[in-house]
C-alpha positions in Angstrom: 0.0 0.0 0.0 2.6 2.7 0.7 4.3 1.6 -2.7 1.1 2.7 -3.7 0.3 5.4 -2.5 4.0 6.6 -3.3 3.2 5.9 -7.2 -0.4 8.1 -7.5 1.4 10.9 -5.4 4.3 11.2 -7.4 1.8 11.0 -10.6 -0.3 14.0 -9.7 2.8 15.7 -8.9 4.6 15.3 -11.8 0.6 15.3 -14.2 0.2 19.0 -12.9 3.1 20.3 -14.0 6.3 20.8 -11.8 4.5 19.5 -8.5 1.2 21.8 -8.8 -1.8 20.4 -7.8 -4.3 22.2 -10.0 -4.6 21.6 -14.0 -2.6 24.3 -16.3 -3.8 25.5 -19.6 -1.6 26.4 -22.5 -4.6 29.0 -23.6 -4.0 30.8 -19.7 -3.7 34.1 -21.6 -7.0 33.5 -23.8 -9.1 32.8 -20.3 -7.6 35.4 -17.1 -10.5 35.3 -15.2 -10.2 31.6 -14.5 -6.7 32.4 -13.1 -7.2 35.3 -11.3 -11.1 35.7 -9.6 -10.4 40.1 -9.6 -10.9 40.1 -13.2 -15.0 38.8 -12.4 -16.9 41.8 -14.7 -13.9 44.0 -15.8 -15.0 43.7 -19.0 -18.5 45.3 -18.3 -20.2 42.6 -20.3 -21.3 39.4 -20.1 -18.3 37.0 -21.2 -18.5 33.0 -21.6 -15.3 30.8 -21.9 -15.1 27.3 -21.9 -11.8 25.0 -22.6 -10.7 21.7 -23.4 -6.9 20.2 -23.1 -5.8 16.7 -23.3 -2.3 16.6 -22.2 0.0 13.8 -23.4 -2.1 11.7 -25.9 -1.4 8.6 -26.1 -0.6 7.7 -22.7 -3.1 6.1 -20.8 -4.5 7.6 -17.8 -2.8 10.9 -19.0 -4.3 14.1 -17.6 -8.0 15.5 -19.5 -8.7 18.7 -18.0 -12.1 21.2 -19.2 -13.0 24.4 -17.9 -16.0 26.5 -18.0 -16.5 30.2 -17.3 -19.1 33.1 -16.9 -18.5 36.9 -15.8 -20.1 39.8 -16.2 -20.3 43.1 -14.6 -23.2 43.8 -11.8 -24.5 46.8 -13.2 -24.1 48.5 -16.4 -24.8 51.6 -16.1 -22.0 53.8 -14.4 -22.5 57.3 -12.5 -19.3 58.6 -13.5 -16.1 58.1 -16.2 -14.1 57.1 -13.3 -16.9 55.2 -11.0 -16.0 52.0 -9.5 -18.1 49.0 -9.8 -19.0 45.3 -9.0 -18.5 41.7 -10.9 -19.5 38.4 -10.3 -18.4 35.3 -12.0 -18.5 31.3 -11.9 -15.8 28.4 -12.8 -17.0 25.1 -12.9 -13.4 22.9 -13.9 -12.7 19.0 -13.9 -9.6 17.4 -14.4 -8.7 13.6 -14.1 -5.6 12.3 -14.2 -5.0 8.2 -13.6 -6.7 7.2 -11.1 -7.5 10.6 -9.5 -10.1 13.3 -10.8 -11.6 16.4 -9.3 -14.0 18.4 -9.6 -14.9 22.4 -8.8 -17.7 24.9 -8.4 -16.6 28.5 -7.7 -18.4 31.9 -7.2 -16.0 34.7 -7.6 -17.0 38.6 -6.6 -14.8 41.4 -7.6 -14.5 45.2 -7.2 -12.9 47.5 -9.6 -11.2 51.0 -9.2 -11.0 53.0 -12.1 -7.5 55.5 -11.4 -8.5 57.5 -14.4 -9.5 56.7 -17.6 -6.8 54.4 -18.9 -6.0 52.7 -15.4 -7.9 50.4 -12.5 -7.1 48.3 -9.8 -9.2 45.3 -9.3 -9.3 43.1 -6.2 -11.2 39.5 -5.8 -12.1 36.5 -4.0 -13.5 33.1 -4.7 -15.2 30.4 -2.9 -16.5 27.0 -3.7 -16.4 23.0 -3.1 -14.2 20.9 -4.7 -14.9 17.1 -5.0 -11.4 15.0 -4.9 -12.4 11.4 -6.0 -9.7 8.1 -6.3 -11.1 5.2 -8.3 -9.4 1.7 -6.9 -10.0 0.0 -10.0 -7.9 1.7 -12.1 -5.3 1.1 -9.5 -3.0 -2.2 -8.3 -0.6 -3.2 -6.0 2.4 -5.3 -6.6 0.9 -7.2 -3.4 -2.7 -7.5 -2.9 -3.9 -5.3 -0.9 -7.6 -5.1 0.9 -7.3 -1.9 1.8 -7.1 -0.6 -2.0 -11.0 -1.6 -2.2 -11.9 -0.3 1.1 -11.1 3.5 1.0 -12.6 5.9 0.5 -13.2 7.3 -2.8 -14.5 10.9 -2.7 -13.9 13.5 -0.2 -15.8 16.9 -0.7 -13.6 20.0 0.5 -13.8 23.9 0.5 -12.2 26.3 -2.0 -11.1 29.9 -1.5 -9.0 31.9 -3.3 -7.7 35.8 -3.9 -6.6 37.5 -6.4 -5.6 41.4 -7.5 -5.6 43.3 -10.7 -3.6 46.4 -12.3 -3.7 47.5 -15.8 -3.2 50.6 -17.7 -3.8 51.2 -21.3 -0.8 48.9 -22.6 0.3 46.8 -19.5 -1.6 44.8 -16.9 0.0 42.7 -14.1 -2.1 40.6 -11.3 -1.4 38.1 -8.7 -3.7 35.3 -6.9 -3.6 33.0 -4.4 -5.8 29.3 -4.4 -6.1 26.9 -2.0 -6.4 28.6 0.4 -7.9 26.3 2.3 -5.1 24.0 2.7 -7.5 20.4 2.5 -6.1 17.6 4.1 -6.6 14.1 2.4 -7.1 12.5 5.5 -8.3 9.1 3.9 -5.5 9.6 1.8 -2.1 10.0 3.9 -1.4 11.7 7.2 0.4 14.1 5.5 -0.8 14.6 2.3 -2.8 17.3 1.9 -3.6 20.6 -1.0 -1.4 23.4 -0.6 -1.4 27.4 -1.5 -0.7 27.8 -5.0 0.6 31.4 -6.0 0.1 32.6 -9.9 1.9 36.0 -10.9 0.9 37.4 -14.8 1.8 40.5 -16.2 1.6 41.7 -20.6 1.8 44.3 -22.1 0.7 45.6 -26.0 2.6 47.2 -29.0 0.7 48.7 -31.5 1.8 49.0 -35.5 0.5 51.7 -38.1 -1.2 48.7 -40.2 -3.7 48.0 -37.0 -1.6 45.0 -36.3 -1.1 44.2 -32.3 2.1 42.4 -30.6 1.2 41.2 -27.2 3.7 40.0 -24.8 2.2 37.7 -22.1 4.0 36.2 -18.6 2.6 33.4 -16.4 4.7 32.5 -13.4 3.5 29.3 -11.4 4.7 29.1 -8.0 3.9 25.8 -6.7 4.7 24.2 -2.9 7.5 22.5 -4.1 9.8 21.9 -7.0 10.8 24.5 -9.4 8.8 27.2 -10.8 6.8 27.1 -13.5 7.1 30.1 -16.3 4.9 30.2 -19.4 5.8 33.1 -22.1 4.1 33.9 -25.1 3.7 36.3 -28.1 0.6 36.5 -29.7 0.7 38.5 -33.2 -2.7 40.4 -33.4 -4.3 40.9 -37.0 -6.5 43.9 -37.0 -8.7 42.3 -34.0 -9.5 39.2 -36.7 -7.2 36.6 -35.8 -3.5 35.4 -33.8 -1.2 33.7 -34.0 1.5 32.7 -31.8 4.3 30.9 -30.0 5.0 29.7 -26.2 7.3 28.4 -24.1 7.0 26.9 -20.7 10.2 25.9 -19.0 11.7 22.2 -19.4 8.6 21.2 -20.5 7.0 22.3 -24.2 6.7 24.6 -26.7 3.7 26.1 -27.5 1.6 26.9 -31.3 -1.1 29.4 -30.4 -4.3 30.3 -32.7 -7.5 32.4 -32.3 -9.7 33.3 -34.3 -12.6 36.1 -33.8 -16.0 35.3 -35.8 -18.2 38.2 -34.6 -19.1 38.1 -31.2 -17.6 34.6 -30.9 -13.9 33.2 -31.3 -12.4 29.8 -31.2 -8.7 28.9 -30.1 -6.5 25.8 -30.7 -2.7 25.2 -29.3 -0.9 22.5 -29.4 2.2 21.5 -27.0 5.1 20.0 -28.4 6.8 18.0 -25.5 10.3 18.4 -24.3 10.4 17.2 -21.5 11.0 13.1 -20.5 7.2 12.3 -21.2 7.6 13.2 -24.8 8.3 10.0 -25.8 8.7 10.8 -29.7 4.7 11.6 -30.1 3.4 12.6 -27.0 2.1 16.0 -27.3 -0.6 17.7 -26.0 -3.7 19.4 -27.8 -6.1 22.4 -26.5 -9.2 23.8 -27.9 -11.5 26.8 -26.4 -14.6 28.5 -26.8 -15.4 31.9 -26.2 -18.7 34.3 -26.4 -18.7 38.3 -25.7 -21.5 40.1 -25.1 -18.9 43.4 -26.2 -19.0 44.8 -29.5 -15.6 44.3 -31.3 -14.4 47.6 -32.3 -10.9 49.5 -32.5 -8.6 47.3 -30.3 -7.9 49.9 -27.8 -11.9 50.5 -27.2 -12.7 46.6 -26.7 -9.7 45.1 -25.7 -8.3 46.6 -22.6 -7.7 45.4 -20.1 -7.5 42.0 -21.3 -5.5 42.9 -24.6 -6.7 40.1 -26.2 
């Protein structure tokens, strides 16, 4: 049983990405509000995201993580240019990996601060339950093992997280905190248990003559242990129609990036190609997302900030 217990722990370890505990997306910079819960309304419109990612295919019990989104702002109407206002939003995420999978509700309220007209500070919280189930049949032992069958096999915890905002007109930075909670898996291992995971992103936006956007993008993943996790990208923005773009995430893939905008809808694709030791000479990982906006697309600096995207 420890040998056991030993292998699945090491497995979501290493599944999540540098020891994180939570799923990563490749499309992070297509989706903020499901990393950071301040950016709930900012877009003073109703916006609905949803995301797919199967992460090493072709190797079974590999991770399969999906996402769903929906913000928008309180109220629409505002008293003044510079008035502050309310957002609320929702996630609902599952991710399954082996013999583990887990599954999330959360409710995230934010308030915003306009500093003038080209700058605002956002600040947020989230709360939710999180089902953490573990499936024995899809696991053995290299000795039987009777207490395999009788565990438990899905524990119900709480979820709260934070999470704060800046952006000007051509730059935008924000930090949050999940897990706050800190669950034990008491059924699991005495000291085995979620821990706080720390996300850090900051872009910024460089605009051409022809209407053609640059955008710069940084993810930093600061997990509980093991190294940190860094995600770049550059998406090349054509005339608010369509990107393109590369990533990178350290010692572990690089990263094709496409969007396109079809009206007030756009779909987005990536695909990972492996470098790390699970590569295996065709083990790459494939994304897909939806994405509705309830915002007219105009000029990009009208309908784009603060998300720049």
């Amino acid at each position: 049983m420890k040998y056991l217990l030993t292998l699945i722990i090491s497995f979501l370890m290493v599944s999540a990405s540098w020891s994180q505990q939570i799923a990563q997306y490749s499309q992070w910079s297509f989706n903020q509000f499901a990393i950071n819960p301040a950016l709930a309304g900012v877009k003073r419109c109703l916006d609905v995201r949803t995301a797919y990612r199967t992460q090493w295919l072709g190797i079974e019990g590999a991770p399969q993580s999906g996402l769903f989104t929906i913000n928008a702002p309180l109220s629409k109407k505002r008293k003044r240019l510079n008035s502050s206002f309310h957002g609320l939003g929702g996630k609902i995420e599952r991710d399954a990996f082996g013999s583990f999978n887990n599954f999330s509700v959360t409710v995230a309220y934010a308030m915003h601060f306009p500093i003038d007209r080209d700058q605002r500070l956002s600040f947020g919280i989230s709360g939710g339950i999180q089902q953490f189930g573990f499936d024995q049949t899809q696991s053995t032992t290299i000795d039987p093992d009777p207490a395999v069958t009788q565990s438990g096999n899905s524990f119900l915890f709480p979820l709260l997280g934070l999470g704060a905002w800046y952006n000007s007109e051509n730059f935008y930075a924000g930090a949050s905190i999940d897990q706050l909670a800190k669950n034990q898996w008491d059924e699991i291992g005495f000291a085995s248990r979620f821990r706080l995971h720390t996300k850090l992103q900051a872009g910024t936006r460089f605009s051409f003559e022809n209407g053609n956007t640059l955008l710069p993008g940084l993810l930093l993943r600061i997990p509980p242990a093991g190294p940190l996790s860094v995600d770049i990208n550059a998406m090349l923005d054509f005339q608010n129609n369509f990107m393109v773009g590369l990533g990178y995430r350290n010692k572990d893939a690089f990263i094709a990036l496409f969007k396109v905008n079809i009206q007030q809808f756009s779909v987005g694709y990536s695909f990972d190609f492996i470098t790390s030791a699970m590569r295996g000479g065709q083990f790459h990982t494939h994304e897909l997302s939806l994405h509705y906006t309830g915002c007219r697309r105009g000029p990009r600096s009208k309908s784009a900030c603060p998300l720049f995207e």
